[in-house]
Structures are given as C-alpha cells and as structure tokens.
C-alpha positions, 0 to 999 in steps of 0.5 A: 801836591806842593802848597803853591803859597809857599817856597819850595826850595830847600836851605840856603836858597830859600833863605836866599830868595826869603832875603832878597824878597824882604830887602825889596819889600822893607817898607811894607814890614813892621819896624819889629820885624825888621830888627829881627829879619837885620839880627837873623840875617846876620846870624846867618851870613856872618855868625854870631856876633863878636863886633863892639858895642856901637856907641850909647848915643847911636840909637839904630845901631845900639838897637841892631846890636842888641838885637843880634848879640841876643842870638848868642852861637845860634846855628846859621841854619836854624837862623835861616829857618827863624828868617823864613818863618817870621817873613811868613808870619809878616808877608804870608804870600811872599813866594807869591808875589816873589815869583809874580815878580821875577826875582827868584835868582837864576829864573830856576823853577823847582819842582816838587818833590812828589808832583811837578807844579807844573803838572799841577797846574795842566802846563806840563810839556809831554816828552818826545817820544823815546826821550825821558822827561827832564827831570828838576835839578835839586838844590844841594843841600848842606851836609847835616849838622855843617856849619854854612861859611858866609858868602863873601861881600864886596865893602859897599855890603858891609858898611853900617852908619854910625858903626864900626864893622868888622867885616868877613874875610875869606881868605884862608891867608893874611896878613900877619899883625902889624903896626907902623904899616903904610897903605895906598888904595889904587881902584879897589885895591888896598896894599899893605905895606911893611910894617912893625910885628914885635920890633921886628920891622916886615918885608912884605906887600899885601891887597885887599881887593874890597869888591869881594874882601879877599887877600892876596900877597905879593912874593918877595922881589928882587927888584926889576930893572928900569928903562933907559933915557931920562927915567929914573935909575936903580939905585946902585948895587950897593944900595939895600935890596928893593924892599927891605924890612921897614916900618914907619914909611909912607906910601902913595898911588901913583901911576896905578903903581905904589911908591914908598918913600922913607921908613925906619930900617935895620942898622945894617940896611940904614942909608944916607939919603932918603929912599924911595922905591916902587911896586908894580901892581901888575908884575909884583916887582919892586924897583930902587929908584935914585932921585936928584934933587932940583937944585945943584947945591940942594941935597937929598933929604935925609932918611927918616921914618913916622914922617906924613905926606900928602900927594898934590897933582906929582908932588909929595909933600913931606913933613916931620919924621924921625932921623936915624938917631930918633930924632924929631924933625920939623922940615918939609920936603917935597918929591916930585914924582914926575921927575923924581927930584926932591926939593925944599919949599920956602914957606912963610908963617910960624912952621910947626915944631919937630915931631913924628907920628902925627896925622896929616891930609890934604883938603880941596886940593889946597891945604895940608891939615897936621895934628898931633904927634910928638917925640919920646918923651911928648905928645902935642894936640897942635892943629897945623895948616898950610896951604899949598899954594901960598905955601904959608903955615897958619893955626886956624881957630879952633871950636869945640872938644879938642882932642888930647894929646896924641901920637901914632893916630891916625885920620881920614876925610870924608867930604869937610870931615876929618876923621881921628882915631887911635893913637896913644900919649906915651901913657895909654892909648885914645879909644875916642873919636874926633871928627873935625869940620873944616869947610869953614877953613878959608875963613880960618875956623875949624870945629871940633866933634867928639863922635864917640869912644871904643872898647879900649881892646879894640883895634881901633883904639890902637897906635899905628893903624891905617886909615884910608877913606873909600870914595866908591862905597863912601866910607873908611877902611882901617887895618891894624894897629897895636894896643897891646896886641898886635892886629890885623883887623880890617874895620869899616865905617861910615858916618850916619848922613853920609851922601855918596851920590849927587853932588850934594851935601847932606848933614852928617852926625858927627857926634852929639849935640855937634853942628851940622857938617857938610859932608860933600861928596868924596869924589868931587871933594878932591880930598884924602886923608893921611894915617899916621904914615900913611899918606893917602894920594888925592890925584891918582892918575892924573886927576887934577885939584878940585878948582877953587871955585868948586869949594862953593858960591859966595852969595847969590840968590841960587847958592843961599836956596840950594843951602835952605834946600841942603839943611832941610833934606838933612833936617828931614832924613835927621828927622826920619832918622830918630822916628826910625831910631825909637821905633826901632828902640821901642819894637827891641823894648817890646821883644824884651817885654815880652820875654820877661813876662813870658819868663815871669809867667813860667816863674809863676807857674814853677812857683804854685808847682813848687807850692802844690808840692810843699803843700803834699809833703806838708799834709804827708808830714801831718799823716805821719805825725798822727800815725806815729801818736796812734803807735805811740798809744797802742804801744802804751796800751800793750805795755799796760796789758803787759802789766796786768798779765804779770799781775795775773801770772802772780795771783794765779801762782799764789793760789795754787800754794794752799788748800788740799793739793797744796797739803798733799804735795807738802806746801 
C-alpha cells in the first residue's frame, strides 16, 4: 500500500514536482530552508558550483554562494534526494497538498508499485471484459551512477540580482574564444559577429537564442544578390568577399536583419571606403552593400575599426575609430540606413579628441554617452555628451567615483543606469564595475557608482567583451573578452531593484553607500547601451524615440506624489531587502554553528578515545615494568643459589680427600 502522505514518483520527477511545489510555497519555509533548497537545487540542475564569488557587499548572494560552493562534486542525484527530504522535514504534507492543488506536471497520476492507489481508495474502474486493465507507465528512471545533464533554461530563469551568472549551455557547439567581436540582439537573438582569436581576425556568425540558451552557427556565404530599383547594390566584383575576417567592427538590428559596418581587415582585403554588409537572419546570406554619400562633393569615410555607433530611428552615428595605419580618429559620421547614404553632421562645442575602443550609448532617444578609450600609447576616463538633436558636445559634471583609465570596456544601460565593465590601460585589465546615473543629464550632471569588482581571471574583467542589455528578461548579457585568455563565456546580470514591469521605477543598488538610481523600465526607457564596438540598435523595427515628454513631469502635485510613492516602495523592498539579507546571513551562520560544534563534539570524543587508549597502554607499560623487576630479582636469586651450590660442590670434594677410604686409595 503506497503512504498516501508521501510522492511516489521515482528520480527526477519527484525532485521535479518537490521543486515546483517549494517555489509555489516559499513563503510558508524557513529562511534556513530556503538557503538550502537554493543551494540544492542548484547542485542538481546546474552542478557543482564554479561561478565567482559575488561581491562582499551583496550579502543575499554572497549567502547563496556559500551556501552552494559548501556542496563541493556532490552528486545531482543525491542533491535531488537531499532537496526532497529537507522540504519533507519542512512541509511533511507537501505531496498532499501538491496533488489537492493540481500542479503535479502533465496531471500523470502513479500507481503504486504494489497496489493501484486507486484501488486503494475503492475507485478503481474494472476493465471491459476481454481487455486488460491499463497498466501505469513508469517513469524512466536514470541509468545507476549517470550523471543528470541539467535542463536548459531560457535567460529570464537565470538571472540573480546582484550576480554575475554563467549560465548552462546546451549546445554541444560554440563559438570559439574571441575578443574585438560585434553583437546585435534581434527578438531573442543574440549573434556574434567576427571577432579576434590569437591575432587571427574570424569569419564567422553565431545566435544565441536566449529562450532556451542554445547556440546556432550560420555557414559561411558567398553573399546574395540584391533586388533591382533604388535599393542598394553589391559592392563590385572586385570588393572583399561578403564577410571577411574582421574584428573591431560594429553591428546593429535593422530591419530583423544584422548590419556590419567597418572592422579591422587583413592586408590583403583592406578597402578604400568604409564597408558596410548585411545578414539575412532568415537565409544566412551575407550581402556587400555600396553606399553613396548625401552630398556630391562628400566622400565615403574612410575604413576604420574599434570605432562606436549608436542607432537613432535609420541613422547610425559613428564616432572614433582607428584608420588602416592605427591611427586614432575624432570624426563622427553618420549612415542612414534607409538610403544607405553616409553623411557628415556639423556639430557644435568642444568634440572629444581621437580615440578607439571606447564605449558608447544612446540615452532616451536623444544623447550619445562616450567614455574612455585611447590609443597605443594612452588611455583616458573622459565622459563625452552629445545630443542628437542639437548636435552639440558637452561634458556634463560629473559626481562621485570616476572610473580609471580605460579601453577596449564595454557598457550597456539599463532604464538611467550605464553599466561599465573590462577593459584595460595598457598595463592591466579593470576588473571593477561602474555603474553611472544619467537621469539628472538635462541638467548636465551625472553620478558615478562604483558597484563592485571580479575575479581578475574572470571574463568579465576582460578587454573587448560585448555587453548587450535584454529588455525581455531586464537584464545584461556578455560574451567574450580576453584577459589573458581568450573566452567564449556568456554572463548575465541584473542589478539588485531592477523593475522590468509597470512603468515604474524602482530604486536600484548600484553600489555601496551610492544615491538611489531610478531604474526605469527598458522597454519604454528607449535606450541601449554600446559594447566597445558593438553598437546596440535603440529602434529596431521601426520603433520611434522615446518623446521628450516621456523623461518625466516638471513639477506638479501628481508627478511630486508618485515620486514620494516611487522612493518609498523602493525604500520598503531596500528594507525587506537587508531583513532577508541577515536572515539569510544569520540561517548560513547557523548551519555553519552547528557544523562546527558537531565537529567539535567528534573532536572531543576522538580526543577521551584517544585518552582511554593512552591510559591502557600507560597501565600496560606499568605491568611490564614490574613484571620485569620481578625477573630481575628471581634471576638475582638463581644466581645466589648458583653460588652456594658451587660452594657445596667444594666442601663436598674436600671431605671425601681423608679418613680411611682416603688412606686406602692413597690420598
């Protein structure tokens, strides 16, 4: 008869309906509990625990963290049973409830391996007379000793606040290593294009489709034709083949198709003008497209590479770079990609000087944000601004930390927050990140956040790396970098407070002791941030500007009260925040209490072990000691009465020499 109170169901799927019945019910366990359910789960979906450690002042996540690096190559399978056992311990009615509720996956009833349960129960239907009763499919189960290889997860599923994650990839090919890449995101898309592996430039296009975190490459191509009329034409037979190797190039959605605009080429593909080609997303095809410039006597830039670009409605702006001869740039070029015609803006105010591999976005539609970058020999941690619309250069003020020197970084923005990460200054790499608030920009004031630092082997203390936000799953998403090693890591992060629903904002961390950023939405936020090189498109698909009135109400009764109400919903979840943060702090101190008392409670018993036994061997000792003074004076004795024999012996010869018998025989 099987225990109704308790799930039938063989590994994994117990651990399975265990799992979605605790993330249904987290709010009636105990803080301990959960950090062990977090840690086990984990185990078991992931594996052991190879991410870095989150950083010291992120108390949640440093708890997680502890708490799941303590399990060391636990097997998956026995962290499944450790999952299922302490939610019994917690919830001893689980499956109970589980079942009264519906949620048990595919509504599969299992029967007993003895006796139907429902036959148990007086339920059982009989079978048709001739027919046999359908019998319960089993579960299959795991091959003994095999190890379960965990379930893809779409990006949404991955994300922790606060923490880096490197999540699980299921495909069995990807990308190689690579640095100096450019990356587009188009729906849940993220390609890869090019790239730098060991000075050798790469050819190659690959997606990432983030709902189910799996890798797909695009074959080689050799280019496809265009349509006639006004569209544009294939560049001449003559020019380099649709994707060469290149490096240091940027990329942008257009369209739902990938345009690549300039990049670093071999000697022998090197061009005069700069190049401009296009993916197909659907076929895989690569297109050479020739562009005109807007006015007669302009000409088409010159090719470059580590340039940015920033997309504003059908025209990509582009500024910096290095020319053929690795020369630093200062000019800003723009391409509209409806015509595919370059032109020159005239911009007003003190433009920034020539540099590549800088980082640049666009914010609310309006302004392209630059930092950093340099040359061969120099690294700068200038802030840059100019706006679009009045194309003029300003450097607003600026508050806070600001970040060293640096290029080759790369940055993303999520709601007002630009994110900086990598990067290098020609002596080391940076393995901090920034986080800068730009919502006071109009009023031309910024505020810098240090947020935190990684591991200096981690890749995202890398130079070249891409950094692309995800509006769908409110977070950011990096690949590759170098550092001394090449990588071909995808990390994700989300900042602790981020909002991706409502319209709202919500007080995000960015870093100790910093002031509250508004982190609004990033849908209706109508920014994207640029990676190095890699330019991230703000209006794909014919999605317009964020309107200016969008950036927020001046004054007014209603805008002051849903301020008050915004700071203190973000000053509750602050609050709710750090109670969970020593909760959770004070259970990991528990576990780690308790562990050291259970080893101290097994120290002291080896130790009176250890005592009985020198106590026996002292007493042994003690034995022997007197055994051997006993031997000791009975050998003195038998050397005595050795003696005194042979004394005998001599008084006993003596004697017999005289009287009669010694006159007989002559003595």
């Amino acid at each position: 008869m099987t225990d109704s109170g308790h799930c039938p169901l063989p590994y994994p799927h117990k651990f399975q309906e265990a799992s979605g019945f605790a993330s249904k019910h987290v709010d009636d366990l105990t803080e301990e509990s959960k950090l062990l359910l977090y840690s086990l789960h984990q185990q078991a979906t992931v594996g052991p625990c190879n991410e870095p450690k989150p950083w010291g002042w992120s108390v949640v996540n440093n708890a997680k963290w502890q708490s799941w690096k303590q399990l060391g190559d636990m097997p998956a399978v026995e962290a499944m049973r450790l999952y299922v056992r302490t939610l019994e311990e917690e919830v001893p009615d689980w499956w109970p409830q589980h079942q009264a509720a519906g949620d048990i996956a595919n509504g599969a009833a299992v029967a007993d391996s003895n006796t139907d349960d429902s036959a148990a129960n007086g339920t059982a239907k009989a079978a048709p007379a001739g027919e046999a009763a359908p019998a319960a499919a089993a579960a299959p189960q795991p091959p003994p000793g095999a190890r379960l290889v965990p379930k893809s997860r779409s990006v949404t599923e991955v994300v922790v606040e606060g923490s880096w994650v490197s999540p699980y990839i299921s495909s069995d090919k990807r990308p190689p290593p690579r640095y100096e890449h450019a990356t587009a995101l188009i729906g849940s898309e993220l390609f890869v294009i090019g790239g730098n592996y060991g000075g050798r430039y790469l050819s190659d296009s690959w997606a990432l489709n983030l709902e189910n975190l799996t890798w797909k490459s695009f074959p080689p191509s050799s280019g496809s034709k265009s349509g006639g009329g006004g569209g544009p034409s294939l560049l001449p037979s003559s020019a380099p083949a649709p994707l060469p190797a290149i490096a240091g190039h940027v990329a942008v959605a257009w369209q739902g198709n990938v345009v690549v605009v300039g990049g670093h080429l071999k000697a022998k593909e090197a061009v005069l003008e700069m190049p401009v080609r296009l993916l197909d997303t659907k076929s895989g095809a690569w297109s050479a497209i020739q562009c005109g410039t807007a006015e007669e006597d302009d000409d088409v830039p010159r090719p470059r590479g580590g340039h940015s670009g920033v997309l504003l409605g059908s025209k990509l702006y582009i500024f910096g770079g290095e020319d053929v001869l690795r020369r630093p740039l200062a000019e800003l070029v723009c391409l509209d990609l409806d015509t595919m015609q370059w032109s020159v803006p005239e911009t007003a105010g003190t433009p920034p000087g020539p540099r590549s591999a800088h980082a640049a976005a666009l914010y609310r539609g309006r302004y392209m944000v630059v930092f950093g970058g340099g040359s061969v020999a120099h690294c700068n941690n200038e802030l840059h601004v100019l706006d679009l619309l009045s194309l003029e250069w300003s450097v607003p003020d600026s508050e806070g930390p600001v970040p060293p020197p640096r290029a080759g970084h790369a940055g993303a923005i999520l709601g007002d927050i630009w994110f900086l990460v990598g990067g290098g200054n020609n002596t080391s790499g940076c393995a901090d990140m920034y986080a800068l608030d730009l919502s006071a920009l109009e009023a031309g004031t910024v505020q810098w956040t240090l947020v935190g630092n990684t591991p200096v082997e981690s890749a995202i203390a890398s130079e070249g790396l891409s950094l692309l936000p995800v509006p769908m799953a409110g977070c950011m998403i990096s690949f590759g970098g170098y550092n001394g090693r090449y990588h071909n890591a995808v990390h994700v992060y989300r900042p602790e407070g981020y909002l991706m629903g409502g319209g709202g904002t919500a007080a995000a961390a960015a870093g100790k002791g910093g002031a509250p950023a508004a982190l609004q939405q990033a849908g209706s936020a109508g920014s994207a941030g640029s990676a190095g090189a890699a330019a991230v498109p703000l209006a794909t698909g014919g999605s317009a500007a964020q309107p200016a009135a969008a950036a927020g109400g001046a004054g007014g009764s209603g805008a002051e009260h849903e301020r008050l109400r915004a700071e203190l919903d973000a000053a509750r979840k602050e609050t709710a925040a750090a109670k969970e943060a020593v909760a959770q702090e004070m259970a990991l101190m528990r576990r780690q209490l308790d562990s050291a008392q259970a080893a101290a409670a097994d120290a002291d018993k080896a130790l009176e072990e250890a005592r009985a036994a020198l106590e026996a061997e002292q007493a042994k000792g003690v034995r022997l000691e007197v055994e051997l003074a006993e031997a000791r004076q009975s050998l003195e004795r038998m050397e005595e009465l050795d003696r005194e024999l042979q004394k005998y012996r001599h008084s006993t010869i003596d004697k017999k020499g005289s009287g009669l018998w010694g006159y007989i025989s002559g003595q």
